[in-house]
Every structure is written in C-alpha cells, then in structure tokens.
C-alpha positions as CSV (number, residue, x, y, z in Angstrom):
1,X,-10.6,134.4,94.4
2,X,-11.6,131.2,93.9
3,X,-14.9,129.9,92.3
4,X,-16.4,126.3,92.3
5,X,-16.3,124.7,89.0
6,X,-18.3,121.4,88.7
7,X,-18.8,118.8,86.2
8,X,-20.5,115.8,85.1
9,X,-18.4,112.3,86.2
10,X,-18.5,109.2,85.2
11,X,-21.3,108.4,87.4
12,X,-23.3,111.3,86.2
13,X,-23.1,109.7,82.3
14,X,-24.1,106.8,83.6
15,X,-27.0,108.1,84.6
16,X,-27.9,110.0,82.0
17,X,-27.5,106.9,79.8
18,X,-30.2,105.0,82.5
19,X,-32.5,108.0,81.9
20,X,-32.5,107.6,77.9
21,X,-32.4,103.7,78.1
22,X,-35.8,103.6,79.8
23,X,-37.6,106.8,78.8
24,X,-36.0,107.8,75.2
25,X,-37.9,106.3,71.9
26,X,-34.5,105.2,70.6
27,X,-33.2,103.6,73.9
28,X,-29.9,103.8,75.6
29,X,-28.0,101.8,73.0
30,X,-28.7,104.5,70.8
31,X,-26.4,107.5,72.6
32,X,-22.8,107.3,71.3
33,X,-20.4,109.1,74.1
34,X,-20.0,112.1,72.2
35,X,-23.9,112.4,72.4
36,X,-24.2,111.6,76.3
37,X,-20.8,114.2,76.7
38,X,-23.1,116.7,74.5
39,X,-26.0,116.3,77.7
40,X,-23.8,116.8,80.0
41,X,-22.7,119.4,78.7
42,X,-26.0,120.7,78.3
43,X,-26.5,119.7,82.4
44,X,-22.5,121.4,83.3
45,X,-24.4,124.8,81.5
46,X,-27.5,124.6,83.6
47,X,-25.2,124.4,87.0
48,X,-23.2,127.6,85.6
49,X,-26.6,129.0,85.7
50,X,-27.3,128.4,89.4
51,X,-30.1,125.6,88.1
52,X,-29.9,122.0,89.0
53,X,-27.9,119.5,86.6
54,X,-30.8,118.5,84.5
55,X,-31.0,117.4,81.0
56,X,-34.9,117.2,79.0
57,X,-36.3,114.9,76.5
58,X,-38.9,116.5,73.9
59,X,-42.6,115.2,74.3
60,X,-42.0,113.7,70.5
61,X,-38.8,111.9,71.7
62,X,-39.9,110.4,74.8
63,X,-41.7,106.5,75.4
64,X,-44.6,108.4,77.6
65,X,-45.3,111.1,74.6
66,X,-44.6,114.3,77.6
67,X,-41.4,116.1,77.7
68,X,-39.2,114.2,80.3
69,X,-36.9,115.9,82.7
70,X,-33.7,114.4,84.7
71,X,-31.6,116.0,87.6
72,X,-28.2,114.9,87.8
73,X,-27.3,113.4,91.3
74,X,-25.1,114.8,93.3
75,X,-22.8,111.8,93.1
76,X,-22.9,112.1,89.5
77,X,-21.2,115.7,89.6
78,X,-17.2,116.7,90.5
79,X,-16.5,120.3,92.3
80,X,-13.5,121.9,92.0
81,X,-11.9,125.1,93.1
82,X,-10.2,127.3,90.7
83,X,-8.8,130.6,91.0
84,X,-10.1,133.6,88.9
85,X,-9.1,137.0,88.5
C-alpha cells in the first residue's frame, strides 16, 4: 500500500525564515538552519497529523506581543509516495 509522505522544501524554509524575519523579536538573521529544519519539522509533524503545515510563535516571542501562526504553502511542501506494509 502506498501512503503520501510530504515534507517541507526549500521553498517552504524560505518561508518560514520570511515569517520570523518580520514577526519574530530576534528577526530572521537570528534562525541558524538547524533551527528553521527544527520548524519544519515541527510543520512535517502537524501534516502527519492531518493539520495544515503550520509553525507558531509564543505571544512573548513575537513583534505584535499575540501568539503568531504561519501555514506552510503548498508550494513550499514535497509529496511522495512510499510503500508500507
């Protein structure tokens, strides 16, 4: 049987990293790529789920001062088929 595994691309960091740079206290420059792979792996957990790709930034992290959501576009995530057992 196969099942549709789907990830975050290159596209999808990207804009994950536009997200942070304009609503993240620290700003873009901030995110090494280990910490942008972390969110998307955070968004990969929420599609495995059935949920949109979406990453959050705490209220006490954000520039506004209210928790900040993001949806990964579809653009920005990779579907492939695998088989499983």
């Amino acid at each position: 049987m196969q099942v549709a595994h789907k990830t975050i691309n290159q596209t999808g960091l990207a804009e994950i990293h536009a997200f942070l740079a304009a609503r993240h206290k620290l700003g873009g420059d901030h995110f090494t790529p280990a910490m942008l792979s972390a969110l998307a792996d955070d968004a990969e957990f929420q599609l495995a789920e059935g949920n949109s790709a979406t990453i959050e930034i705490r209220s006490w992290d954000t520039v506004s001062g209210h928790t900040e959501e993001f949806t990964v576009s579809d653009e920005g995530i990779d579907t492939t088929m695998i088989e499983v057992d």
